[in-house]
Structure formats: C-alpha cells, structure tokens
C-alpha positions as CSV (number, residue, x, y, z in Angstrom):
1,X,19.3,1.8,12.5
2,X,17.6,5.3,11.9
3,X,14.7,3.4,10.5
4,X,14.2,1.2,13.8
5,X,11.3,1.8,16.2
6,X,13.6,2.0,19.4
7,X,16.0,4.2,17.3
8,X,12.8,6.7,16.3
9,X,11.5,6.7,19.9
10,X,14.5,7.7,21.7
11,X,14.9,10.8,18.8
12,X,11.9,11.9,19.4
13,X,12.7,12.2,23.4
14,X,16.0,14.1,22.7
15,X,16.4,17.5,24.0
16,X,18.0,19.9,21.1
17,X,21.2,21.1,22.7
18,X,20.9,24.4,20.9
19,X,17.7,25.3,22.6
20,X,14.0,25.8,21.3
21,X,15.2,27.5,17.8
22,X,14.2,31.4,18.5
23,X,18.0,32.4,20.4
24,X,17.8,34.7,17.5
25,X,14.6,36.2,18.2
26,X,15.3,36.9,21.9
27,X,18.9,38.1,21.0
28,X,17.0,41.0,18.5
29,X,14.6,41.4,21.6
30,X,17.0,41.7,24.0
31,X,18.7,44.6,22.0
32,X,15.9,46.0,21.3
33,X,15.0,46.9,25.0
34,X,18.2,48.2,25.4
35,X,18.6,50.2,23.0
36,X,14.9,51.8,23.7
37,X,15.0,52.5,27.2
38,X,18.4,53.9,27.0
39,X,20.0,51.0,29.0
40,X,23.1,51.2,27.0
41,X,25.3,53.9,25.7
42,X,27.2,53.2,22.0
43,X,28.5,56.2,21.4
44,X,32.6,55.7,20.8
45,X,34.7,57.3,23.1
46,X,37.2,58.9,21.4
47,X,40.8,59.6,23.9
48,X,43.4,62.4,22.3
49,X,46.9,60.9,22.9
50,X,48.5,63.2,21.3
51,X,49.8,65.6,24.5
C-alpha cells in the first residue's frame, strides 16, 4: 500500500497537523519579546498569611 503511486501522491499532498516544524522556535521568540521589552512581570508575589 505505502509503496503504491496513488498511496505516495496523496502523502505528499497531506497537510502535517502539527504545523510547519518551527512551534519551537516561535515559542523561544515569543518569550523572548516579552521578556525584553518588559511585557511581562515574573517576579513571585509573595502574601504574609500569617496575621
């Protein structure tokens, strides 16, 4: 079956579910920005609950 012409045709037109393969590289990107321009603060709050 995988060795078929019509098999190796319709493969090839597939669309990858998981997108083009660089989520990774956009994610890195993505925090990268953030982080730089201040966009986001991740300093731990810290509450006293003891009153």
């Amino acid at each position: 079956m995988a060795s078929t012409d019509r098999f190796r045709e319709k493969a090839r037109k597939t669309v990858n579910p998981y997108g083009d393969g660089k989520t990774s590289v956009k994610i890195v990107e993505t925090i990268k920005e953030f982080l730089m321009e201040d966009k986001i603060n991740l300093m731990k709050k810290f509450y006293d609950i003891v009153r």
